[in-house]
KETORRO-259166 format. One record per residue: residue number from 1; x, y negated, z of N, C-alpha, C in turn. Coordinates in nm, 4 decimals. Each point is the difference from the previous one (the first is absolute). Layout:
KETORRO-259166
<seba NUM,<X,Y,Z>,<X,Y,Z>,<X,Y,Z>>
...
This chain:
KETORRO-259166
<seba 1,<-2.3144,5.1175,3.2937>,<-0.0447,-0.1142,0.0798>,<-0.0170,-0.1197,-0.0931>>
<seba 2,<-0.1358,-0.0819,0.0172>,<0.0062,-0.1106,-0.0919>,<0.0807,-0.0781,0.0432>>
<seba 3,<0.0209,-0.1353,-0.0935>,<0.1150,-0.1161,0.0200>,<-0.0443,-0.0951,0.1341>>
<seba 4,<-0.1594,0.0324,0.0048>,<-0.0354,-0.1306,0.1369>,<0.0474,0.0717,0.1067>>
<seba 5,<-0.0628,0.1399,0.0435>,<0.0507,0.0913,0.1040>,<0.1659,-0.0007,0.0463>>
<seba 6,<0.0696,-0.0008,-0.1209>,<0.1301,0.0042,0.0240>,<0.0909,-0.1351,0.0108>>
<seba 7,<-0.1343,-0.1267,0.0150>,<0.0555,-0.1100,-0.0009>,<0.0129,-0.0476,0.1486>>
<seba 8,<-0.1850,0.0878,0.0697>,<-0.0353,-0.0474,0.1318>,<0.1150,0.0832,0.0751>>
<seba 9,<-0.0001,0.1276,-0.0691>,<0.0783,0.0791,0.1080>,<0.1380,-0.0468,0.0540>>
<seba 10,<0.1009,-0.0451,-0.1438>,<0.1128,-0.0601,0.0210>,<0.0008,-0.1619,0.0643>>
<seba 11,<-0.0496,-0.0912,-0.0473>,<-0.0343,-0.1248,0.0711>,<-0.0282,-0.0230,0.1329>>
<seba 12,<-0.0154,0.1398,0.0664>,<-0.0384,-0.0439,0.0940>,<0.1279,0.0364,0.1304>>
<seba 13,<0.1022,0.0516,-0.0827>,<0.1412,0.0168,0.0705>,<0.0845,-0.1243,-0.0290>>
<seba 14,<0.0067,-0.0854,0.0649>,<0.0634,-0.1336,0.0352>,<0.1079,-0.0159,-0.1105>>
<seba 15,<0.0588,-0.1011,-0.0840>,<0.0601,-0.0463,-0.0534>,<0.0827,0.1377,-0.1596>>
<seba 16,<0.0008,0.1036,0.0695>,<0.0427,0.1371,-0.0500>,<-0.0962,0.0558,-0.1260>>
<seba 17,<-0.1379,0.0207,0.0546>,<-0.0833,0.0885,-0.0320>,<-0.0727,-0.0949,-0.1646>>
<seba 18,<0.0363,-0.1502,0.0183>,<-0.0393,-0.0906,-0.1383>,<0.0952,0.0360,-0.0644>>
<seba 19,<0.1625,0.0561,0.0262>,<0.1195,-0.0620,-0.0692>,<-0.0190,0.1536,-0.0977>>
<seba 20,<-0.0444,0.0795,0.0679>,<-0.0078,0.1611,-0.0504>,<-0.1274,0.0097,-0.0946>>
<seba 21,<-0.0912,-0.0818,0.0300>,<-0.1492,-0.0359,-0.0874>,<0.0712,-0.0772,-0.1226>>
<seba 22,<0.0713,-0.0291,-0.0301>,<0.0539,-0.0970,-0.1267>,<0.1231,0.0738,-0.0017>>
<seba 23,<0.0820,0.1015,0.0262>,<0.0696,0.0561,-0.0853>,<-0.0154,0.1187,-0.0675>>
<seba 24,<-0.1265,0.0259,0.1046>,<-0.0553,0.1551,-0.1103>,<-0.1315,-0.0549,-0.0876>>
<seba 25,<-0.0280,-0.1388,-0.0061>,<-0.0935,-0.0514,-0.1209>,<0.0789,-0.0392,-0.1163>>
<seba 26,<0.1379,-0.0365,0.0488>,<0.1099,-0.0103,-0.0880>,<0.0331,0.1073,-0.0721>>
<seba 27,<0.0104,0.1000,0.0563>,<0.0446,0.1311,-0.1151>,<-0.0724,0.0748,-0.0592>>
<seba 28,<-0.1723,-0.0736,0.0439>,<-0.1000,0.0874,-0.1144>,<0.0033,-0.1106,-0.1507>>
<seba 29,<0.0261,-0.1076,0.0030>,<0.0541,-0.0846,-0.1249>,<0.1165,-0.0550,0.0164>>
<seba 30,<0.1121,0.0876,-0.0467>,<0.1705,-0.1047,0.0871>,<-0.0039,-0.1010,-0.0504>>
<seba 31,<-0.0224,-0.0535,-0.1208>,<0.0274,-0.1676,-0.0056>,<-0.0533,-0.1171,0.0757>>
<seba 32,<-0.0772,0.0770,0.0722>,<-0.0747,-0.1156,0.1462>,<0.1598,-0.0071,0.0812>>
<seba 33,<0.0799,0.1200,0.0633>,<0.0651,-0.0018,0.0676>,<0.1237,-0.0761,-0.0277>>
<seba 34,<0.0283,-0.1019,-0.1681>,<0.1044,-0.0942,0.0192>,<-0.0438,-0.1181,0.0224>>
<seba 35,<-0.1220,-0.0036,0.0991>,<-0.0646,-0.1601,0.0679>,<0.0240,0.0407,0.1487>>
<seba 36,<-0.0002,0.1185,0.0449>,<0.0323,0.0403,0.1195>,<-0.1451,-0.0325,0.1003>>
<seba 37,<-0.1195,0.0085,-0.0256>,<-0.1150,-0.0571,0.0110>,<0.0029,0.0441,0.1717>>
<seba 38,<-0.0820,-0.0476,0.0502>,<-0.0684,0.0196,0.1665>,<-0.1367,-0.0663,-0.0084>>
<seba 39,<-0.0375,0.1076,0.0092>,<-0.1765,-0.0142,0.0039>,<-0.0005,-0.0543,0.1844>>
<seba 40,<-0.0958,-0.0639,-0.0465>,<-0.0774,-0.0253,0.1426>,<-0.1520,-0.0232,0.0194>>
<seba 41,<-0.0507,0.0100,-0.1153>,<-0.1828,0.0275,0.0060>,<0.0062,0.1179,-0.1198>>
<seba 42,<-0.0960,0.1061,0.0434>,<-0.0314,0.0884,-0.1095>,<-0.1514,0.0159,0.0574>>
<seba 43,<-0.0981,-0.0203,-0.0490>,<-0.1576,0.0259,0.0139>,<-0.0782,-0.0055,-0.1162>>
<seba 44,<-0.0869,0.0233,0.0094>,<-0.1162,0.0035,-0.1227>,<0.0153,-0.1682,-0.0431>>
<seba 45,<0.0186,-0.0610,-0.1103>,<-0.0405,-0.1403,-0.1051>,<0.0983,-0.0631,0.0803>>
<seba 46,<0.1040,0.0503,0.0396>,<0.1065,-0.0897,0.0245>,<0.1828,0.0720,0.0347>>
<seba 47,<0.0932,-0.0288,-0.0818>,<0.1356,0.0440,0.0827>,<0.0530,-0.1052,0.0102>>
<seba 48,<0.1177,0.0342,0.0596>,<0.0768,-0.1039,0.0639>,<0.1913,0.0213,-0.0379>>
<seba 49,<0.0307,-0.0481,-0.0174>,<0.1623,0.0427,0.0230>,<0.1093,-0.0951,-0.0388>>
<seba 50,<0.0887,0.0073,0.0723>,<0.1289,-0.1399,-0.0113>,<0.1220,0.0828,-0.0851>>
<seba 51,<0.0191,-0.1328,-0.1010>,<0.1196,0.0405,-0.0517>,<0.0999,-0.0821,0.0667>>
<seba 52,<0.1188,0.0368,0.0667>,<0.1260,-0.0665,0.0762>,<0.0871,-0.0550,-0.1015>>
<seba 53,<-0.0028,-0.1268,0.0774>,<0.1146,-0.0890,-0.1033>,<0.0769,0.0400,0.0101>>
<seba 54,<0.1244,0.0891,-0.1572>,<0.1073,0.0223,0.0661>,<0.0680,0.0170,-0.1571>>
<seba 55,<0.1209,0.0099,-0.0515>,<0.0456,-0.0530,-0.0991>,<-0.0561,0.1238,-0.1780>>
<seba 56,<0.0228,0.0963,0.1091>,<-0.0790,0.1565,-0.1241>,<-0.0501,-0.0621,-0.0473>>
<seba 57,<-0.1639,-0.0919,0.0645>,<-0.0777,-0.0479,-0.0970>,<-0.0388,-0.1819,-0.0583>>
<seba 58,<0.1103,-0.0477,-0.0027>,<0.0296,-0.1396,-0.0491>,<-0.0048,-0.0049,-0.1394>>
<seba 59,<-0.0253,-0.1310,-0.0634>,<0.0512,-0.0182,-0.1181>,<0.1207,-0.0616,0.0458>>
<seba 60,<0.0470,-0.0312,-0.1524>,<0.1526,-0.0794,0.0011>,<0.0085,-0.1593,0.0412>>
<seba 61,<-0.1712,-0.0617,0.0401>,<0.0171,-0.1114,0.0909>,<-0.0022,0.0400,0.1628>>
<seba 62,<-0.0270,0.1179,0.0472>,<0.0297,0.0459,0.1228>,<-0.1371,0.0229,0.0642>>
<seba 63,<-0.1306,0.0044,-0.0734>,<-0.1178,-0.0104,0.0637>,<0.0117,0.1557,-0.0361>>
<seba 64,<-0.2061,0.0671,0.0749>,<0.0184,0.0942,-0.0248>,<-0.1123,-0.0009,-0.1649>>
<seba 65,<0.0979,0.1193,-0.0939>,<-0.0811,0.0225,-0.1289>,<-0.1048,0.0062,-0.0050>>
<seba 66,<-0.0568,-0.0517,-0.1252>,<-0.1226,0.0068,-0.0508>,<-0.0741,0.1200,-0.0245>>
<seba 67,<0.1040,0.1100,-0.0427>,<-0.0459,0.1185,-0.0622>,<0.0350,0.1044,0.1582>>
<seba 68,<0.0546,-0.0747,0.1289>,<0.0056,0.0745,0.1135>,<-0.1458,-0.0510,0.0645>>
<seba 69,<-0.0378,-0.1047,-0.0577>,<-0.1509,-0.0609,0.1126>,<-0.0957,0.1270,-0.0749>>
<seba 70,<-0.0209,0.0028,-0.1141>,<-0.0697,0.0728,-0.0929>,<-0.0026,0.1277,0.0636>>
<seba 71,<0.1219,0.0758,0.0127>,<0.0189,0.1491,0.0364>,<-0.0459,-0.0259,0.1564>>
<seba 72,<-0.0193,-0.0864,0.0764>,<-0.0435,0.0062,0.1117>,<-0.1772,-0.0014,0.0131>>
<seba 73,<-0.0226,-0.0948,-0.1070>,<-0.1503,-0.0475,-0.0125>,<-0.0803,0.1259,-0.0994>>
<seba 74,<0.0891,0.0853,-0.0040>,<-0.0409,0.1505,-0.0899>,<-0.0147,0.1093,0.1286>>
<seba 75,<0.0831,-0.0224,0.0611>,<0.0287,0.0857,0.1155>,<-0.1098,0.0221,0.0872>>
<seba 76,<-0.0881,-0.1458,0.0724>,<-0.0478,-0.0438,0.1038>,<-0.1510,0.0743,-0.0843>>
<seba 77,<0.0270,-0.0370,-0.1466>,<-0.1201,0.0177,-0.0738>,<-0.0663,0.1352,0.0063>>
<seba 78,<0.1559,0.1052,-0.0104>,<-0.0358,0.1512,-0.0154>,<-0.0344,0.0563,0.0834>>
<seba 79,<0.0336,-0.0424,0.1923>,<-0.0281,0.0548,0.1466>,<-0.1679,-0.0436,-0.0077>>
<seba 80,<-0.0256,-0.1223,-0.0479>,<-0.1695,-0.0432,0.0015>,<-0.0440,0.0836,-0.0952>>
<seba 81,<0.0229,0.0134,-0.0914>,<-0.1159,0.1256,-0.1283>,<-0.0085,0.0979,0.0979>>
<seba 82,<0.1482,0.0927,0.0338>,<-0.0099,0.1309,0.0583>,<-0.0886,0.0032,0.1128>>
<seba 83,<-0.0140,-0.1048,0.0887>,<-0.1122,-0.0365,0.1308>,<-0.1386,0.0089,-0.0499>>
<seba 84,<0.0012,-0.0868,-0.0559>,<-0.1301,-0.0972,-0.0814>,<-0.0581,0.0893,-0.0893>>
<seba 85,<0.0037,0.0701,-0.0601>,<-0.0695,0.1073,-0.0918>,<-0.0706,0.1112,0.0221>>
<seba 86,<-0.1333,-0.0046,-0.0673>,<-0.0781,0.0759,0.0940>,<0.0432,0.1755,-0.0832>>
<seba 87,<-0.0101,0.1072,0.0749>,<0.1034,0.1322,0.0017>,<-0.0597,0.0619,-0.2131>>
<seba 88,<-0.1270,-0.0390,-0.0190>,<-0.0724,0.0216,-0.1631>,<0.1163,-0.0762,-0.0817>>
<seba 89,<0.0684,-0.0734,0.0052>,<0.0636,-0.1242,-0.0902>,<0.1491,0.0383,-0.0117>>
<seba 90,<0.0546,-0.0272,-0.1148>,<0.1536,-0.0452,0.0163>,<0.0274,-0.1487,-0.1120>>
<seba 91,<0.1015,-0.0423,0.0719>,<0.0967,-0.1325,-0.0744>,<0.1178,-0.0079,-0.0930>>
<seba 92,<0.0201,-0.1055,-0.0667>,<0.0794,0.0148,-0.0918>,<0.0342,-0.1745,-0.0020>>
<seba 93,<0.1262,-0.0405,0.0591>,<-0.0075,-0.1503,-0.0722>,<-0.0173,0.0115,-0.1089>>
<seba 94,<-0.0284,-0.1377,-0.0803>,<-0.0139,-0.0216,-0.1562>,<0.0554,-0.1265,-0.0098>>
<seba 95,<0.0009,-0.0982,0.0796>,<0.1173,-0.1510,-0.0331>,<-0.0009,-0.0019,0.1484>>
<seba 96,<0.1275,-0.1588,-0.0037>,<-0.0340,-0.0709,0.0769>,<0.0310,-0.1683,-0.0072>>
<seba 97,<-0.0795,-0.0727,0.0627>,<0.0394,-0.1356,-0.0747>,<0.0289,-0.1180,0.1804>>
<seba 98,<0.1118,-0.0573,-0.0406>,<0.0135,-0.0379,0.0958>,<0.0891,-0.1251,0.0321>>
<seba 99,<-0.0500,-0.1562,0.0332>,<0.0926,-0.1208,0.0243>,<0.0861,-0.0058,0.0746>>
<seba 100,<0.1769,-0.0587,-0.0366>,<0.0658,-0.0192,0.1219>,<0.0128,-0.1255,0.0268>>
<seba 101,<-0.0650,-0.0083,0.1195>,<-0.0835,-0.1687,0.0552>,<0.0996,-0.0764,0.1119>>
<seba 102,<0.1344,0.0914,0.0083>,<0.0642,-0.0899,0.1082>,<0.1383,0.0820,0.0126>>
<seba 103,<0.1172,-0.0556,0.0173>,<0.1520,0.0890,0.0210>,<-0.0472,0.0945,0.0866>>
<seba 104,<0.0567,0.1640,0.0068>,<-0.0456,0.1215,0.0802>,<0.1008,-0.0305,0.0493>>
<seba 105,<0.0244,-0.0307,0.1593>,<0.1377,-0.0644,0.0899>,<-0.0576,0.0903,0.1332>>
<seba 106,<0.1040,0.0604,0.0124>,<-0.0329,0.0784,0.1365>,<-0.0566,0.1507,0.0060>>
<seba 107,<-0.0739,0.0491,0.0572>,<-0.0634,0.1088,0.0165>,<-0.1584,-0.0060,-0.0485>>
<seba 108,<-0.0261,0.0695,-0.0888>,<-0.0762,-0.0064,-0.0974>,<-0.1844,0.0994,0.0283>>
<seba 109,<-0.0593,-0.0211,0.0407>,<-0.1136,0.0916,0.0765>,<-0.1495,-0.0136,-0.1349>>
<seba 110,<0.0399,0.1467,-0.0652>,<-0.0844,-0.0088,-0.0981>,<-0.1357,0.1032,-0.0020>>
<seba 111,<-0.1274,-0.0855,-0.0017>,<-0.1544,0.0489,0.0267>,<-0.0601,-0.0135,-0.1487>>
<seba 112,<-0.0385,0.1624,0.0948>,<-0.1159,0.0271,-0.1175>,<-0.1642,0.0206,0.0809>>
<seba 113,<-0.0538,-0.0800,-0.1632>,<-0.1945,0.0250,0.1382>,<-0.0672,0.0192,-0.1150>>
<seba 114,<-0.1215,0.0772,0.0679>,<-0.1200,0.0327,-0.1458>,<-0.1086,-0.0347,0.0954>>
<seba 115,<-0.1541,0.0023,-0.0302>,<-0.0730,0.0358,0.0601>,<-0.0753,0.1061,0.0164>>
<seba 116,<-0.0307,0.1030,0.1041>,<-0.0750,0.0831,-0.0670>,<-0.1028,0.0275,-0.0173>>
<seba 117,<-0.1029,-0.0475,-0.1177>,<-0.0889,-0.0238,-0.0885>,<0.0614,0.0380,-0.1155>>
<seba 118,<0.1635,-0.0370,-0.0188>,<0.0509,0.0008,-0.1304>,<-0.0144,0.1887,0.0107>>
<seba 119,<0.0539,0.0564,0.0697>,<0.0357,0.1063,0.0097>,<-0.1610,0.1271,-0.0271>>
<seba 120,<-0.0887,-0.1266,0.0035>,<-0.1487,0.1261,0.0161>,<-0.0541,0.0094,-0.1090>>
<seba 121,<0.0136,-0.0823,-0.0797>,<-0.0735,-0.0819,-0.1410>,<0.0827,0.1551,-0.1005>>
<seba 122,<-0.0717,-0.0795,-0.1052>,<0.0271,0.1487,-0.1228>,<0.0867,-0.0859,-0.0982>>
<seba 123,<0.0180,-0.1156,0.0306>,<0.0916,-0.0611,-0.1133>,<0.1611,0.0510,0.0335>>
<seba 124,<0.0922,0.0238,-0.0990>,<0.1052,0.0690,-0.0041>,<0.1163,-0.1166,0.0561>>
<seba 125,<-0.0390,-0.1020,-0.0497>,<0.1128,-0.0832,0.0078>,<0.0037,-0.0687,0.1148>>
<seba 126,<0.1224,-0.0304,0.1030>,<-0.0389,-0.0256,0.1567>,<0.1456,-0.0907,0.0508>>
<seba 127,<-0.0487,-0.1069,-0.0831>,<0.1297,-0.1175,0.0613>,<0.0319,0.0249,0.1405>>
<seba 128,<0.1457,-0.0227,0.0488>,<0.0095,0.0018,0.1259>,<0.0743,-0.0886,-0.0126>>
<seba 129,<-0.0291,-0.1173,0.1445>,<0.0560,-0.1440,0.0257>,<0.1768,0.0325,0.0532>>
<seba 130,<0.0941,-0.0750,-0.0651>,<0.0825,0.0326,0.0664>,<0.0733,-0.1175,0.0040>>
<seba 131,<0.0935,-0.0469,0.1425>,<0.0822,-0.0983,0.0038>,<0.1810,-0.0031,0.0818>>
<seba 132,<0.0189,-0.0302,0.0099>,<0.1448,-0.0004,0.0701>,<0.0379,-0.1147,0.0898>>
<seba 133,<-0.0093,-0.0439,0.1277>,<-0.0028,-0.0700,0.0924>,<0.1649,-0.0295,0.0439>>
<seba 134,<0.0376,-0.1795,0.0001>,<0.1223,0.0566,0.1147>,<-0.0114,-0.0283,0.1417>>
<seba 135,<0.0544,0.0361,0.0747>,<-0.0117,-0.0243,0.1615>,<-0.0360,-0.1172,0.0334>>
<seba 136,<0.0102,-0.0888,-0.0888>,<-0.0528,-0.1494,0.0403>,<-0.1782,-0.0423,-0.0625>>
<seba 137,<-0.0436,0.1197,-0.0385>,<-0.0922,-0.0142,-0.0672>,<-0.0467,-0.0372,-0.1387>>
<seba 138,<0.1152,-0.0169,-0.0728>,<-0.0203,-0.0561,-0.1615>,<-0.0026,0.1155,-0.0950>>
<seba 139,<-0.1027,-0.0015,-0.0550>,<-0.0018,0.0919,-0.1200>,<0.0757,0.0010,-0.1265>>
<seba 140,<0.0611,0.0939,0.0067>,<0.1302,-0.0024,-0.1178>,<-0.0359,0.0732,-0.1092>>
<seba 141,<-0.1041,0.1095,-0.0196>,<-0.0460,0.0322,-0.1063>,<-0.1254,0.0504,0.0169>>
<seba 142,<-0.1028,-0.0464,-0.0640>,<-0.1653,0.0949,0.0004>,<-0.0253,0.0489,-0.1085>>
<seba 143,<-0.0902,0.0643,-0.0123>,<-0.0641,0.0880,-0.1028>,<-0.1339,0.0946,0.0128>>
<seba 144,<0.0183,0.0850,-0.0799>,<-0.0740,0.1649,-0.0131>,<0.0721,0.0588,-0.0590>>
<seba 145,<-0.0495,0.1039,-0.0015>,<0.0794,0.1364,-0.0643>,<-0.1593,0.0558,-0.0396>>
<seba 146,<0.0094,0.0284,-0.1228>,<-0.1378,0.0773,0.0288>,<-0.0066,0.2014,-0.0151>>
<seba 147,<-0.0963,0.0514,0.0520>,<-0.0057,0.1533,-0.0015>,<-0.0971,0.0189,-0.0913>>
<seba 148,<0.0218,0.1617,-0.0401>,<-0.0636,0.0417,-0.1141>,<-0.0842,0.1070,0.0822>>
<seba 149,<-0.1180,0.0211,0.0269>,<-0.0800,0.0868,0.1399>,<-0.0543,0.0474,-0.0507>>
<seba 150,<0.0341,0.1646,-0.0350>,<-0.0586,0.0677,-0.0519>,<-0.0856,0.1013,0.0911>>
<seba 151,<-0.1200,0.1105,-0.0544>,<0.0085,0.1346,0.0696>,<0.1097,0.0678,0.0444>>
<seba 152,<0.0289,0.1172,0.0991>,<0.0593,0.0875,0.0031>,<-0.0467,0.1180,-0.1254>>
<seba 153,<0.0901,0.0288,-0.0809>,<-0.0276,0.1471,-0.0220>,<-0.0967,0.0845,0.0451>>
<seba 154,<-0.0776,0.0583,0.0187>,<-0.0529,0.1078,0.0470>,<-0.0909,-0.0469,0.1202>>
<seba 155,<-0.0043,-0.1086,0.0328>,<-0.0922,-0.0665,0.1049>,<-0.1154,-0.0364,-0.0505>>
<seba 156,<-0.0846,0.0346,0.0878>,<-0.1760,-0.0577,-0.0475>,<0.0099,-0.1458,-0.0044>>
<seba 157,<-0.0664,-0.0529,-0.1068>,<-0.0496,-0.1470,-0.0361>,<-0.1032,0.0001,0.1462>>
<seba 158,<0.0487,-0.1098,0.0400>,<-0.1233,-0.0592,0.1239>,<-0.1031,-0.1309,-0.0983>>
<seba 159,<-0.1073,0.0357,0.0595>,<-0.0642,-0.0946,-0.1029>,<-0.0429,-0.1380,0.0704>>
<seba 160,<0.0431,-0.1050,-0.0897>,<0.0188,-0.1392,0.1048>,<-0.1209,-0.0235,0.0274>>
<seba 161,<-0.0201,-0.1072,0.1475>,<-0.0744,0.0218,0.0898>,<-0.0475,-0.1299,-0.0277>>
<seba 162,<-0.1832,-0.0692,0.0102>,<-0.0283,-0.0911,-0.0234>,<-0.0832,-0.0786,0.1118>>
<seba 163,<0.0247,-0.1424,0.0145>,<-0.1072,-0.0663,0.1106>,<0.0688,-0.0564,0.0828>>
């Protein structure tokens, strides 16, 4: 089953069926699972998911980490490729660069967005916008991350389309 199928299928069991969508996205990369993530948008050029304020992921001034916004803003990043990618292609991060523009205080809701145009084009390299919101609306860290978009193996080259 792909990751969107198994996103609509579970999401759509009330409060349960998201909590089970982010712990089995958690154990296909476990180091997502020490942010304790909860998705709440997974679709094509966009995810969604809150990291909970809670002490696991603080620094030693009591906010939440820098390198926990990151593993979240990686996270949100990897549910959008797996959506967002057309079935010829696979991904590979290669960086990511990213400002922290305000104390991360509270519960932390970190988006990822592309457009897809990025996704049709033959160029390899495919910034994806990413930021970290807190409940009050202030952006605590933005960025990209960018992907490395290659062929599949063994998949026919589609030949890009003009006009």
């Amino acid at each position: 089953m792909d990751l969107l199928a198994l996103w609509r299928t579970a999401s759509s069991v009330p409060v349960v069926g998201a909590r089970a969508f982010s712990f089995a996205f958690s154990q296909k990369a476990p180091y997502f699972a020490t942010i304790r993530p909860r998705f709440t948008v997974v679709e094509p050029d966009r995810a969604e998911l809150v990291i909970r304020d809670r002490r696991g992921v603080h620094n030693h001034i009591g906010t939440v980490h820098a390198i926990a916004l990151c593993n979240g803003l990686e996270a949100a990043m990897g549910a959008l490729a797996e959506v967002s990618i057309p079935a010829d292609k696979r991904w590979i991060p290669k960086g990511m660069e990213v400002a922290y523009t305000a104390k991360a205080t509270g519960d932390i809701t970190c988006i990822a967005e592309t457009d897809r145009s990025q996704w049709l084009g033959d160029d390899p390299d495919l910034p994806v916008r990413v930021r970290g919101v807190r409940e009050d609306g202030t952006v605590v860290v933005e960025g990209e991350i960018r992907l490395w978009v290659t062929p599949r193996k063994g998949a026919a080259r589609m030949p890009a389309t003009t006009g």
